[in-house]
C-alpha positions as a Markdown table, in Angstrom:
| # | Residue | x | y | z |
|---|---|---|---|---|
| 1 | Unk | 0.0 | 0.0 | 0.0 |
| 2 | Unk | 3.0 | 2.5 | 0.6 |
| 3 | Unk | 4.0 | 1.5 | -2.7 |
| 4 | Unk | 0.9 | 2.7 | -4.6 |
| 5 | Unk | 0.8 | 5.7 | -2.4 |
| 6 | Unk | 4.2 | 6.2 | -3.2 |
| 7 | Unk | 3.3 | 6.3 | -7.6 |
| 8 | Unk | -0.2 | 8.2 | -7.2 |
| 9 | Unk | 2.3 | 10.9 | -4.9 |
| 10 | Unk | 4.5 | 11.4 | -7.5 |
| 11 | Unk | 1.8 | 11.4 | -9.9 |
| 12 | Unk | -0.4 | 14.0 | -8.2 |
| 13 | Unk | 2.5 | 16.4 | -7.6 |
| 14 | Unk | 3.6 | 16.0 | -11.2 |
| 15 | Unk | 0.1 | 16.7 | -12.6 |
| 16 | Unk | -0.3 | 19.9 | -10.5 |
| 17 | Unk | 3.5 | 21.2 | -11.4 |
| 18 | Unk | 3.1 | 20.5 | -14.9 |
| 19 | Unk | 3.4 | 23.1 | -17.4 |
| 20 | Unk | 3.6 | 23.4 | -20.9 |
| 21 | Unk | 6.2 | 26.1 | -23.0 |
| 22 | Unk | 2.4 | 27.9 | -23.7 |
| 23 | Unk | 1.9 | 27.9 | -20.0 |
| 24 | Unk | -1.2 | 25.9 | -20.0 |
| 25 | Unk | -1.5 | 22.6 | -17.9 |
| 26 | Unk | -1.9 | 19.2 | -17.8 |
| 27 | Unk | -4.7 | 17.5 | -19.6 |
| 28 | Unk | -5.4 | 13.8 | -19.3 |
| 29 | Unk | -7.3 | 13.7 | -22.9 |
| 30 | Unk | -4.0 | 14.4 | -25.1 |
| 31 | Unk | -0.9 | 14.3 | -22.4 |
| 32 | Unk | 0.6 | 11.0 | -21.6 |
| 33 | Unk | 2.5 | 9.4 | -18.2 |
| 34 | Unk | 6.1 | 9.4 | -20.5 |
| 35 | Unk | 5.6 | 13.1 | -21.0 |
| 36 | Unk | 5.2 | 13.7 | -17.4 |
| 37 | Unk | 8.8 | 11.8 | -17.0 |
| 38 | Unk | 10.2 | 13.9 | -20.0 |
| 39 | Unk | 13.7 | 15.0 | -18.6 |
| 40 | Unk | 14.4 | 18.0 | -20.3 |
| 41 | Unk | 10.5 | 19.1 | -20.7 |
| 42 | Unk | 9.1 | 18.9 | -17.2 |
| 43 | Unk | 11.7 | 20.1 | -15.1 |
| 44 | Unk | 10.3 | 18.3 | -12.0 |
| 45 | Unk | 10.3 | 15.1 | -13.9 |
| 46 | Unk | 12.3 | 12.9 | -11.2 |
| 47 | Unk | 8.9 | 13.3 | -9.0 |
| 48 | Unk | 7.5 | 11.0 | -11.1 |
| 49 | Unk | 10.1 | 9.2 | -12.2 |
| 50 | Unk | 10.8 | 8.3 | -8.7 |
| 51 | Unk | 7.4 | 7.4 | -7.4 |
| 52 | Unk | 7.1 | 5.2 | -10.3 |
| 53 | Unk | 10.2 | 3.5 | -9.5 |
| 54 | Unk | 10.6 | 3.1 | -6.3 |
| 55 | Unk | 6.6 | 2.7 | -5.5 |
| 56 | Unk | 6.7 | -0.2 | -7.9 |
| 57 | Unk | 9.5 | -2.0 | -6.2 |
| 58 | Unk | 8.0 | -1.8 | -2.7 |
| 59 | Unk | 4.9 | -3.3 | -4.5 |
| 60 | Unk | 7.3 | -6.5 | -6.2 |
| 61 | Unk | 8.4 | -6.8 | -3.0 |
| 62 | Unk | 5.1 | -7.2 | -1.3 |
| 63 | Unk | 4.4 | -9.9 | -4.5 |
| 64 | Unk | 7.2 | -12.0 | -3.7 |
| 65 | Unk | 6.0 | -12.1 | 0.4 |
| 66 | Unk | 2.4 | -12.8 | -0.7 |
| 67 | Unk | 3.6 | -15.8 | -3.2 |
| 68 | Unk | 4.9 | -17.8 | 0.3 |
| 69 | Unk | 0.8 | -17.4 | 1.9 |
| 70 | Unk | -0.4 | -19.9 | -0.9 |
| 71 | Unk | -4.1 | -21.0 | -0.7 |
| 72 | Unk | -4.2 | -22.5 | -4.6 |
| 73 | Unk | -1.8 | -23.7 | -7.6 |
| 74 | Unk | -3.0 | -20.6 | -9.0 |
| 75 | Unk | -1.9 | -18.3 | -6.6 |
| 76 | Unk | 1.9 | -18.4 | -7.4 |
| 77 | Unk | 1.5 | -17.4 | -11.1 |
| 78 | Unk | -1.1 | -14.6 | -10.5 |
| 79 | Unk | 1.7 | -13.1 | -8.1 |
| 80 | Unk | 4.2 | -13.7 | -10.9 |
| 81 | Unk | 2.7 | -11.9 | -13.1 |
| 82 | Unk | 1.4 | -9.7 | -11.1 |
| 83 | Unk | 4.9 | -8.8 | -9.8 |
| 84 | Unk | 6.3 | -8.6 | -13.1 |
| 85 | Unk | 3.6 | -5.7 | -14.2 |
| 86 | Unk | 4.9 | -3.1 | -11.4 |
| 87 | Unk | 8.3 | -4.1 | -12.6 |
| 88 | Unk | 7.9 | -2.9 | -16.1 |
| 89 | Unk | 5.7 | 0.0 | -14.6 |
| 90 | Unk | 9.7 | 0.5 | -12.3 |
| 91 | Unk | 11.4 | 0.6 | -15.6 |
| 92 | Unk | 8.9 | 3.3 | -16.8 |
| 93 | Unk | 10.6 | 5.5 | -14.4 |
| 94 | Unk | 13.8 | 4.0 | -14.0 |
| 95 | Unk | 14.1 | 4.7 | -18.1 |
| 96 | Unk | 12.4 | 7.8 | -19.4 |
| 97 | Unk | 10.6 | 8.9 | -22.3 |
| 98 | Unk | 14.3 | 10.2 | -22.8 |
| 99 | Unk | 15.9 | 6.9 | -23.1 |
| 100 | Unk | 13.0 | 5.7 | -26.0 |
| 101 | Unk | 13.7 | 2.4 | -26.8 |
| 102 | Unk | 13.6 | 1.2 | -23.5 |
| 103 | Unk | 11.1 | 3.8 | -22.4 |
| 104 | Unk | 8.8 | 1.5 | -25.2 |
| 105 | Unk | 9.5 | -1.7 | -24.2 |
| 106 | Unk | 9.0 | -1.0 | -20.1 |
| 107 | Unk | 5.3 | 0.2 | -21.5 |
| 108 | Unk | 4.7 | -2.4 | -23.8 |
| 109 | Unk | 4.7 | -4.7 | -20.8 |
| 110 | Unk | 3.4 | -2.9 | -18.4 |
| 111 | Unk | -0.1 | -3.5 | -20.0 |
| 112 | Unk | 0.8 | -7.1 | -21.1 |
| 113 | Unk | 1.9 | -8.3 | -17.7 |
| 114 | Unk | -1.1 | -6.6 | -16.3 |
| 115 | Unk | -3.3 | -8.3 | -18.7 |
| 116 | Unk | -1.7 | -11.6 | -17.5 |
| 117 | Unk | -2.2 | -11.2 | -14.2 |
| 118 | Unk | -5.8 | -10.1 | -14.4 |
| 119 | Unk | -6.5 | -13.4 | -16.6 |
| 120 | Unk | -4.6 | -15.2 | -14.0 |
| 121 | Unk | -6.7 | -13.6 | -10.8 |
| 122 | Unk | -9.8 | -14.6 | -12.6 |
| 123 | Unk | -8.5 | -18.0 | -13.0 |
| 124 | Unk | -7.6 | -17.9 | -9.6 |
| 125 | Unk | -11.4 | -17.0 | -8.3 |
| 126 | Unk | -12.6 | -19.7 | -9.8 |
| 127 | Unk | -10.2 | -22.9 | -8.5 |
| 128 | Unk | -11.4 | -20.8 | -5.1 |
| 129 | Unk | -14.6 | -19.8 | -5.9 |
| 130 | Unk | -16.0 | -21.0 | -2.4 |
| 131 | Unk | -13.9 | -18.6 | -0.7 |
| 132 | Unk | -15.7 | -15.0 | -0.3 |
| 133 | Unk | -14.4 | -12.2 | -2.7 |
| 134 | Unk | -15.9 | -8.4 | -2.6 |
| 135 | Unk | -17.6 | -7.9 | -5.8 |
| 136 | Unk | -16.2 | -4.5 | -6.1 |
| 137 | Unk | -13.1 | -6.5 | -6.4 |
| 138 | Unk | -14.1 | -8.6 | -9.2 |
| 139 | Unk | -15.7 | -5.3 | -11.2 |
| 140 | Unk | -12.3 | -3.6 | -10.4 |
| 141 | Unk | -11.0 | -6.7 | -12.0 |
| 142 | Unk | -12.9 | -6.6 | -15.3 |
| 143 | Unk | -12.8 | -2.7 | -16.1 |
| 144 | Unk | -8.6 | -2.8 | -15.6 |
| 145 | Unk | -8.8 | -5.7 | -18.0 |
| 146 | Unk | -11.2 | -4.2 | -20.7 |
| 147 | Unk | -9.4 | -0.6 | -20.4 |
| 148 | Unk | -5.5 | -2.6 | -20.5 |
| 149 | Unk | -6.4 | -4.9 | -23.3 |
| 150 | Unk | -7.7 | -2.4 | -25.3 |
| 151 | Unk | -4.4 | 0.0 | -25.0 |
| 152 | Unk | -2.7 | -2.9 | -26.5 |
| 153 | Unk | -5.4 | -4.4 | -28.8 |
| 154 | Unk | -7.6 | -1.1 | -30.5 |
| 155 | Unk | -4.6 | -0.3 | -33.1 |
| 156 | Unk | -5.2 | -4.3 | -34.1 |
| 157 | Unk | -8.7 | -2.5 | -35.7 |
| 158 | Unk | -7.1 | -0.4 | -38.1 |
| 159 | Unk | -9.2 | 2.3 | -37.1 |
| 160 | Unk | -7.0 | 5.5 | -37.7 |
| 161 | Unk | -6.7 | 6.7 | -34.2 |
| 162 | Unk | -2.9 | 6.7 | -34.3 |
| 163 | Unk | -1.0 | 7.8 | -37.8 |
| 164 | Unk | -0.5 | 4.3 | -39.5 |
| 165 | Unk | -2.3 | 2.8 | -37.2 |
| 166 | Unk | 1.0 | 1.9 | -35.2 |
| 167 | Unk | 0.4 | 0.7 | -31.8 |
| 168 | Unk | -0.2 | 3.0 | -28.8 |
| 169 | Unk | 2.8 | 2.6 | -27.0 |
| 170 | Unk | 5.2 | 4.0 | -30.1 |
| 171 | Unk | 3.2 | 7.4 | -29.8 |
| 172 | Unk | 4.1 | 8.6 | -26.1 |
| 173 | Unk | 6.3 | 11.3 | -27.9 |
| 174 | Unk | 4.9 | 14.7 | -27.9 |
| 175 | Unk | 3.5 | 15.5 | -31.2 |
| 176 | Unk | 2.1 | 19.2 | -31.9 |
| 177 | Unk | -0.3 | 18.0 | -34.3 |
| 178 | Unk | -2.0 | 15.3 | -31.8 |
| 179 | Unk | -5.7 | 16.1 | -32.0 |
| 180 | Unk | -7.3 | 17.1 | -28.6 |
| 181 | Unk | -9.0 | 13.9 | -27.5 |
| 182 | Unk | -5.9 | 11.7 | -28.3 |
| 183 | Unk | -6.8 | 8.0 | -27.7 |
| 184 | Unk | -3.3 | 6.5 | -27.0 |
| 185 | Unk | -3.5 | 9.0 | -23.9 |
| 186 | Unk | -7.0 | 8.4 | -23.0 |
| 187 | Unk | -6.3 | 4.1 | -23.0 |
| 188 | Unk | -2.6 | 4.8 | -21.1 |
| 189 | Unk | -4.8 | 6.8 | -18.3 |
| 190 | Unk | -7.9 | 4.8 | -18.1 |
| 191 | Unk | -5.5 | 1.4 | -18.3 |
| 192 | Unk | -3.1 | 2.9 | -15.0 |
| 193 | Unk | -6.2 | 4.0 | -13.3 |
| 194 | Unk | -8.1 | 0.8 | -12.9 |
| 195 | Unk | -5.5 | -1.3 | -12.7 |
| 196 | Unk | -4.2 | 0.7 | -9.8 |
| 197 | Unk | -7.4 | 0.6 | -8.4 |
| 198 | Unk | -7.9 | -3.2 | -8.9 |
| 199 | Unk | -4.3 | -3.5 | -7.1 |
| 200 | Unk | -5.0 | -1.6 | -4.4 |
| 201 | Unk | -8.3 | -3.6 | -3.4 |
| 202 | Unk | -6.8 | -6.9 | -3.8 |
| 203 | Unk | -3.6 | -5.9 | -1.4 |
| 204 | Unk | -6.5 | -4.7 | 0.9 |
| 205 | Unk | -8.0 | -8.3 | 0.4 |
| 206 | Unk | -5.0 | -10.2 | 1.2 |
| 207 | Unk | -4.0 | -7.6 | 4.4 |
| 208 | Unk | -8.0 | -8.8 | 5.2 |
| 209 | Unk | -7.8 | -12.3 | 4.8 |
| 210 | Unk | -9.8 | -12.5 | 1.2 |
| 211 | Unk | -9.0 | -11.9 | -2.1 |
């Protein structure tokens, strides 16, 4: 939980310190996470940066402890994965916007990790399915998946909501001419959001005693 607190922090300060060469501020509908990481652009980028990082290792950690209190089979790759996701989401802050390739390739996997472990949690509730589970935890559950998958899946469409249709994660540079509901951004945000959200109830779950 310190972990998480630790990312939405940095996030929150970042947001609110933002500002553009214009002067105008952050907008969630056309600005991305990478640009709020921009060394070089944001001045008070290592805010994020560091939240991200070091918020996402405290939460790998708390994976790896949670992997030893198995109930189900199941359980170990769910926290696998699970772990794995917050580890790409440390290398979105460990390597910025700045260092591009990499930058790419830490997002990229953010989402599919977190899609894996949301498959896995739902393959987990039912080899345990007469064990109680909030129902705000499985709804949690299926928007992070819906909003993740379709960061990675919409440019599969061929829909023209990024030039070439090229997939969502190459476009996290800033481009003047992005249009001002920007769907790359829009997916990015709702993707973290929920799957945030879904990690913080099920951490709450296990300090609980449920899942």
């Amino acid at each position: 939980m310190l972990g998480i607190f630790g990312q939405l922090l940095g996030l929150t300060l970042s947001v609110f310190m933002f500002e553009q060469f214009d002067g105008s501020g952050f907008n969630f509908l056309n600005h991305t996470l990478s640009e709020l990481g921009s060394y070089g652009r944001f001045k008070y980028a290592v805010v994020l940066n560091g939240g991200l990082f070091f918020g996402s290792l405290c939460v790998v950690l708390s994976c790896l402890l949670s992997m030893q209190l198995g109930d189900s089979p199941w359980r170990l790759p769910f926290f696998i994965s699970l772990g794995l996701s917050f580890l790409a989401l440390a290398a979105m802050g460990l390597f910025p916007i700045n260092v591009y390739h990499l930058h790419i390739v830490a997002i990229k996997y953010f989402f599919v990790f977190g899609c894996v472990s949301l498959l896995f949690y739902g393959v987990y509730l039912l080899a345990t399915r007469n064990k109680p589970v909030p129902l705000y935890n499985k709804i949690s559950a299926v928007l992070a998946f819906l909003a993740m998958g379709a960061f990675l899946v919409l440019p599969w469409f061929e829909l023209g909501l990024t030039e070439g249709d090229s997939a969502f994660y190459n476009e996290m540079l800033v481009d003047p001419l992005r249009p001002e509901i920007w769907w790359p951004a829009i997916t990015q945000w709702a993707g973290l959001a929920t799957f945030l959200l879904w990690s913080t109830l099920v951490i709450n779950s296990i300090k609980a005693g449920s899942h």
